[in-house]
C-alpha positions as a Python dict, from the first residue, in 0.01 Angstrom:
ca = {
    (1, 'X'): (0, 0, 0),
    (2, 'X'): (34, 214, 301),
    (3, 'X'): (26, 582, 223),
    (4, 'X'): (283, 772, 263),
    (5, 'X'): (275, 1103, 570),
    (6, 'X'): (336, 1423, 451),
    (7, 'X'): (578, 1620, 595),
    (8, 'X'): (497, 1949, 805),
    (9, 'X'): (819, 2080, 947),
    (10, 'X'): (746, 2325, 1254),
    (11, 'X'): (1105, 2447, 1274),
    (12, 'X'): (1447, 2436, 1111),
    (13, 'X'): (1574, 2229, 1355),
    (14, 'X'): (1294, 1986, 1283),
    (15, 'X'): (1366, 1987, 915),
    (16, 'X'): (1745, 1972, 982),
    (17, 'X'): (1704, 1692, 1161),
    (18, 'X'): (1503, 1495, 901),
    (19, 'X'): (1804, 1551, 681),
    (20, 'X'): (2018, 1429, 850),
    (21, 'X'): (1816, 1092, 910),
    (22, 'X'): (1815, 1097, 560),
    (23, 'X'): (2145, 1132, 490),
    (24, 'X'): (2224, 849, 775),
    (25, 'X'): (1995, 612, 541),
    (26, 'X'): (2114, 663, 185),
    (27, 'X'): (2458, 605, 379),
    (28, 'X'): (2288, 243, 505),
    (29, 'X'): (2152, 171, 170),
    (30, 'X'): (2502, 186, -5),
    (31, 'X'): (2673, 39, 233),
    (32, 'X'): (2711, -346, 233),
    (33, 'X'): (2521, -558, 532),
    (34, 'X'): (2787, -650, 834),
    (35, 'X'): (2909, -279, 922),
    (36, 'X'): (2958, -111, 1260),
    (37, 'X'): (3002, 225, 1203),
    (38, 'X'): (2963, 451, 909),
    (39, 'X'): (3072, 836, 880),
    (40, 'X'): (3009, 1110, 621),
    (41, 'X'): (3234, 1393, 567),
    (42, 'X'): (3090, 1674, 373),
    (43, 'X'): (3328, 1955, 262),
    (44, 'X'): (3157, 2249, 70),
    (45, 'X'): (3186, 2578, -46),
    (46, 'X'): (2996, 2764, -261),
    (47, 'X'): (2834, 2500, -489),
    (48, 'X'): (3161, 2293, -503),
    (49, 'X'): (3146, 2015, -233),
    (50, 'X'): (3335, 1708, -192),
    (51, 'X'): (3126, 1409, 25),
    (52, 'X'): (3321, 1086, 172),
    (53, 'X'): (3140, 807, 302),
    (54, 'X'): (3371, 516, 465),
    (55, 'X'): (3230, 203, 598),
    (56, 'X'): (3427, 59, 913),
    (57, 'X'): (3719, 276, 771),
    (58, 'X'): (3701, 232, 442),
    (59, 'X'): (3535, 489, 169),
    (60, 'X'): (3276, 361, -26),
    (61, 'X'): (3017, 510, -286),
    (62, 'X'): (2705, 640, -198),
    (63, 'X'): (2499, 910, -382),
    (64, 'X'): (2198, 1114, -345),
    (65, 'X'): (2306, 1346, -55),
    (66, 'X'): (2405, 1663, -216),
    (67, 'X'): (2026, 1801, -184),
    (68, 'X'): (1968, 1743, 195),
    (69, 'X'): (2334, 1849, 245),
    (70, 'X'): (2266, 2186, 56),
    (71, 'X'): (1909, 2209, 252),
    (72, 'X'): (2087, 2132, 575),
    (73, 'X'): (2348, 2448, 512),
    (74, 'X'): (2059, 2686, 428),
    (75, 'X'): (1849, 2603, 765),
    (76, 'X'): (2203, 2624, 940),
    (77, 'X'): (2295, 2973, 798),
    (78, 'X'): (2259, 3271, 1045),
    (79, 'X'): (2290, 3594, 920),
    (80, 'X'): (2630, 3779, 969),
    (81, 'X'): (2777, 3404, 1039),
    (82, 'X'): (2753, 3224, 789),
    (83, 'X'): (2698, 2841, 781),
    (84, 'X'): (2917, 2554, 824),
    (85, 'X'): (3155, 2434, 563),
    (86, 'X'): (3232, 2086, 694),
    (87, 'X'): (2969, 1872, 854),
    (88, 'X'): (3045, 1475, 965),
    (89, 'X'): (2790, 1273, 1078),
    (90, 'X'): (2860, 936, 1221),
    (91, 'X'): (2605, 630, 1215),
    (92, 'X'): (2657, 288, 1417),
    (93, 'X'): (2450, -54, 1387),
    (94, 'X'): (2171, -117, 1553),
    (95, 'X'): (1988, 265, 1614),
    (96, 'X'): (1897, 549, 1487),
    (97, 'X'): (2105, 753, 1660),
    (98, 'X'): (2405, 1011, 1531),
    (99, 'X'): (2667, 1201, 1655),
    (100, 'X'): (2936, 1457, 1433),
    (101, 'X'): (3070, 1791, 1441),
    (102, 'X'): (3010, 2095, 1241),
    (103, 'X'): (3272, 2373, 1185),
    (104, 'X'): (3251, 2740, 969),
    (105, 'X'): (3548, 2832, 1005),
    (106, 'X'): (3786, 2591, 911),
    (107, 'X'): (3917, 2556, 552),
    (108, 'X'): (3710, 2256, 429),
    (109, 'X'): (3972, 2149, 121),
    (110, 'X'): (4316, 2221, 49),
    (111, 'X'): (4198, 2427, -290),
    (112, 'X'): (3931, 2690, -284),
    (113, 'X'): (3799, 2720, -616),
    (114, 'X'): (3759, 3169, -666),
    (115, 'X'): (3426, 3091, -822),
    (116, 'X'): (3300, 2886, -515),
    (117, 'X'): (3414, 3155, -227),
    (118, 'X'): (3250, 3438, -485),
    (119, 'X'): (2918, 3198, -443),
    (120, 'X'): (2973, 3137, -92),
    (121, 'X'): (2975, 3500, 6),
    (122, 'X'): (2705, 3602, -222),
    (123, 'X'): (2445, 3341, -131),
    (124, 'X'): (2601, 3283, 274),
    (125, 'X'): (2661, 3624, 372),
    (126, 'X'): (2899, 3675, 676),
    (127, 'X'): (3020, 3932, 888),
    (128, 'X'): (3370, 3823, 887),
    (129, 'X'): (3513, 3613, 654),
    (130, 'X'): (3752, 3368, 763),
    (131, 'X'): (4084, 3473, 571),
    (132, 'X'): (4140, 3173, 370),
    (133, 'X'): (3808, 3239, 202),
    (134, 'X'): (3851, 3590, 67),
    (135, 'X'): (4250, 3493, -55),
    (136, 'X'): (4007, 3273, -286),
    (137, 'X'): (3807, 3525, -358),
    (138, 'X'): (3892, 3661, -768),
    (139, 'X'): (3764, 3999, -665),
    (140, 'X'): (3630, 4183, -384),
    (141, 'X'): (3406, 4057, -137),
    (142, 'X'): (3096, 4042, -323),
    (143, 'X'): (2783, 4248, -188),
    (144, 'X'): (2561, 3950, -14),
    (145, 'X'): (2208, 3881, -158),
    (146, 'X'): (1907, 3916, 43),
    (147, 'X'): (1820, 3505, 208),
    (148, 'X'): (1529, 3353, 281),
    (149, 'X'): (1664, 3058, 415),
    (150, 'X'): (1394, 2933, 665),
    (151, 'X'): (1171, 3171, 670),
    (152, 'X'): (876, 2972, 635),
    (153, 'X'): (931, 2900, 1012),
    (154, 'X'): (1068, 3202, 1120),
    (155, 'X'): (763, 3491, 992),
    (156, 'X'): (518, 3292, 1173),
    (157, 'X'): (645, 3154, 1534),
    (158, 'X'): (897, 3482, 1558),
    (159, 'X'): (1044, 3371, 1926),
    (160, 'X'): (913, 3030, 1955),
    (161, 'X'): (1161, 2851, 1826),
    (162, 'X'): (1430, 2626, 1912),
    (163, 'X'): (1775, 2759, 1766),
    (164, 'X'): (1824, 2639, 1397),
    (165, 'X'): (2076, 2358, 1360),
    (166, 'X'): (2446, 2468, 1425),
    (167, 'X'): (2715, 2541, 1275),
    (168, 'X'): (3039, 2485, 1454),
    (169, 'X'): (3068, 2234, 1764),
    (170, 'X'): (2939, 1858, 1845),
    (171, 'X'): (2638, 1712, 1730),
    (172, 'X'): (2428, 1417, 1910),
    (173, 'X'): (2110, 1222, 1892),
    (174, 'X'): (2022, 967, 2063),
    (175, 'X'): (1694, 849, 1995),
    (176, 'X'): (1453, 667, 2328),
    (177, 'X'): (1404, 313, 2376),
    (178, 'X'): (1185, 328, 2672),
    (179, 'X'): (941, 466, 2876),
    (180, 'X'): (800, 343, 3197),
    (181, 'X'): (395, 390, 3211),
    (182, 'X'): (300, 486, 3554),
    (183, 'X'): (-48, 589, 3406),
    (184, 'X'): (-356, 538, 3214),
    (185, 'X'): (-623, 696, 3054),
    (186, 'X'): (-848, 639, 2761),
    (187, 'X'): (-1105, 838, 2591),
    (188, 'X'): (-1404, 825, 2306),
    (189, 'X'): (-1572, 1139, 2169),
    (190, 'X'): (-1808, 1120, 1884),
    (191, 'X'): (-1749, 1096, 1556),
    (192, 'X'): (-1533, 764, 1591),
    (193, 'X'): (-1217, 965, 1807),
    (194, 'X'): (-1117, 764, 2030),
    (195, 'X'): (-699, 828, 2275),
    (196, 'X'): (-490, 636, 2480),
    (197, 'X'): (-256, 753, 2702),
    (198, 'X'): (-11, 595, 2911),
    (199, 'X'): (204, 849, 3103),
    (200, 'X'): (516, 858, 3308),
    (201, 'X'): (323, 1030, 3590),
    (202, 'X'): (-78, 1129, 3646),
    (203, 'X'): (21, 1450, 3794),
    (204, 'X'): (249, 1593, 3588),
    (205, 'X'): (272, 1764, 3265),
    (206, 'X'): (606, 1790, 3155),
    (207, 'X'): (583, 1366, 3212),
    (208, 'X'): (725, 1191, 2950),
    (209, 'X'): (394, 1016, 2748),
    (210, 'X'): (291, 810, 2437),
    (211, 'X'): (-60, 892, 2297),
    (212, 'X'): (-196, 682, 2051),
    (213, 'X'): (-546, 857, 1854),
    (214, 'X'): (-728, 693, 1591),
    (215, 'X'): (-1061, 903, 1410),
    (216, 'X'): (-1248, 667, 1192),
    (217, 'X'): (-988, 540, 937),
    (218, 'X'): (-681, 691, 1073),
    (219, 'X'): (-467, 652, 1385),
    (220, 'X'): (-160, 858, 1525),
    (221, 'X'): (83, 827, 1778),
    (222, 'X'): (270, 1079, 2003),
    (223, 'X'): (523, 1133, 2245),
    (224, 'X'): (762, 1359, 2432),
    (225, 'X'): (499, 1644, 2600),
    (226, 'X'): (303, 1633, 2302),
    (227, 'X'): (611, 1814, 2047),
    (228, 'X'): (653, 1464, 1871),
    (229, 'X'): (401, 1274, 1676),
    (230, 'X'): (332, 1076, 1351),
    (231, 'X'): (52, 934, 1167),
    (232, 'X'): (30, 595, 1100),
    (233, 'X'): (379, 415, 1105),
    (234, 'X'): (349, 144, 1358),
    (235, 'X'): (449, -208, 1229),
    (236, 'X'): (306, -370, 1496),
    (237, 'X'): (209, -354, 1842),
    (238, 'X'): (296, -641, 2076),
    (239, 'X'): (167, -669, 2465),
    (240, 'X'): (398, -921, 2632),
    (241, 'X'): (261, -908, 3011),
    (242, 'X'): (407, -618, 3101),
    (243, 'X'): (555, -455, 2777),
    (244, 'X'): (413, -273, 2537),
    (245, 'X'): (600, -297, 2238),
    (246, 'X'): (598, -91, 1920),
    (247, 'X'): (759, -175, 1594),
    (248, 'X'): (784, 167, 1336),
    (249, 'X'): (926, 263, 1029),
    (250, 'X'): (1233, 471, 1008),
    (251, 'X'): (1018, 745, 961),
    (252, 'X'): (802, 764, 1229),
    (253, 'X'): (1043, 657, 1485),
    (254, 'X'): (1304, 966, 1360),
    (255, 'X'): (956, 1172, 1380),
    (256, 'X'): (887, 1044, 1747),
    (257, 'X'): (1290, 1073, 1816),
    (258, 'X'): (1276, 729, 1928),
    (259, 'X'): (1422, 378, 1804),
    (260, 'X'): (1218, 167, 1569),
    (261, 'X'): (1152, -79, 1832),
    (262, 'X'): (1011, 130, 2149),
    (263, 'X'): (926, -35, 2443),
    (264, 'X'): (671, 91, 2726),
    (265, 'X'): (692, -63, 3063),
    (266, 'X'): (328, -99, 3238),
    (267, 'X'): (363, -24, 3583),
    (268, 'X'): (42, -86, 3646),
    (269, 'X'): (-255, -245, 3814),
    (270, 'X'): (-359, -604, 3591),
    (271, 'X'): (-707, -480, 3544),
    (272, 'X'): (-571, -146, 3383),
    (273, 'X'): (-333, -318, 3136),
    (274, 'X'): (-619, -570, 3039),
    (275, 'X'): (-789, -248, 2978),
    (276, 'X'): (-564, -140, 2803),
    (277, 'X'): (-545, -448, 2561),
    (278, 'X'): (-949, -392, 2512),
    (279, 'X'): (-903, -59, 2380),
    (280, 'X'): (-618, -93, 2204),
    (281, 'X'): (-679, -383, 2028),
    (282, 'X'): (-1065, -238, 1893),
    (283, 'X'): (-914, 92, 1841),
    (284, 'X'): (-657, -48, 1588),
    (285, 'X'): (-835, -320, 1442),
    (286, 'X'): (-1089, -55, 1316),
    (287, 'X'): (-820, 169, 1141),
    (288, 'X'): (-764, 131, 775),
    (289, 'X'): (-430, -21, 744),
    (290, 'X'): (-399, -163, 1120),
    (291, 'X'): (-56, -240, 1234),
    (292, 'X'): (-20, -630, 1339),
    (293, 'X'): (-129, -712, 1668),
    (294, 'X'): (80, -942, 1889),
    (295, 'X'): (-29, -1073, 2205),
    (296, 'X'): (-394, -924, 2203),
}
């Protein structure tokens, strides 16, 4: 059984992004084989939230997403602005990728429940309410509590961060499906370490790479300047002349922000890619749970 990675966020957009792969699968799982696209519309205020899923246009029932659509407003919030209160994410066949909108100001639903735009402003502080909210409020505008949403990212890497995940405008993913290997490098250290690299460009680097690093039992692969990388999660690996192909789970290819299938194009010299196949091939085969190996 393979094990299963734990998850180390290093930012709220990191984790927001997670979610919403998540949220994009339990929408796949409940949705019957043959569709082209799939969108869900979450409406929410407060703890009362409605959540449409249609399939080519027409709603079906999927459950499960209320707790990554209630983590994904708390790493959205901003203090003084509140978070969103609609969020649709759309899904097509055949990749990972997403694209949706976001919006906080809009009224999400026709009725506002008072107890829901009490909760909202008590646990989503905000500046400026839009009006619609506080005409639902029962009372005054509550005093706001004190949030911590995030801050196990925030306290530490104060400045280094990318911006949390929004909450009004367009959102877009598109996951990669190639890179072209201009470049290649392997090396062993003791203790049973041993990298590959195959890189856009020798001489450069902000050069798009993949890294694959296996010590002893375990192997890991990376990509994207070294901010991407997963352990374990390769199906297989297939070396078709030219092309490197990797197979992954869901999960590492959303953690690697690339399709399942990911292709690498060797442009290079015949010795190096049969040196390549060498080292690949014993640095896998030595892992615990090796991937398959096609073409080696």
């Amino acid at each position: 059984m393979a094990r299963k990675q734990k998850r180390r966020w290093r930012s709220r957009s990191d984790e927001g992004h997670a979610l919403r792969m998540a949220i994009g699968d339990l929408a796949r799982a409940a949705a019957e084989p043959g569709w082209s696209r799939l969108v869900v519309r979450r409406a929410q205020v407060g703890a009362y939230a409605v959540t449409t899923v249609t399939r080519d246009g027409h709603e079906i029932i999927a459950e499960g997403m209320d707790e990554p659509f209630q983590r994904l407003r708390e790493l959205s919030y901003r203090a003084d602005a509140g978070t969103w209160f609609t969020c649709e994410l759309a899904f097509s066949a055949g990749t990972r990728g997403c694209t949706g909108r976001v919006d906080s100001s809009a009224r999400p639903f026709e009725h506002v429940p008072a107890l829901a735009a009490l909760a909202e402003l008590t646990t989503f502080p905000r500046a400026e309410p839009p009006a619609w909210l506080l005409d639902a409020l029962p009372t005054a505008a509550p005093i706001g509590l004190p949030t911590t949403y995030g801050d196990c990212y925030d306290r530490w890497r104060d400045g280094d961060q990318p911006p949390p995940p929004p909450i009004t405008g367009g959102l877009a993913y598109h996951p990669a499906r190639t890179l072209i290997a201009r470049s290649f490098a392997q090396r062993e250290r003791h203790g049973g370490r041993h990298r590959i690299l195959l890189s856009g460009q020798a001489d450069d680097p902000q050069a798009e790479f993949l890294l694959v690093e296996s010590n002893q039992e375990l192997y890991g692969v990376g990509r994207h300047g070294g901010t991407r990388g997963a352990l374990e999660g390769i199906r297989s690996v297939t070396l078709d002349g030219t092309v490197l192909r990797l197979e992954l789970t869901p999960e590492a290819a959303d953690l690697l922000e690339t399709e399942t299938t990911f292709e690498v194009g060797l442009d290079l010299p015949s010795e190096q890619i049969s040196e390549l196949r060498t080292a690949l091939a014993a640095m896998l085969k030595s892992v615990a749970e090796p991937p398959e190996l096609i073409g080696f």
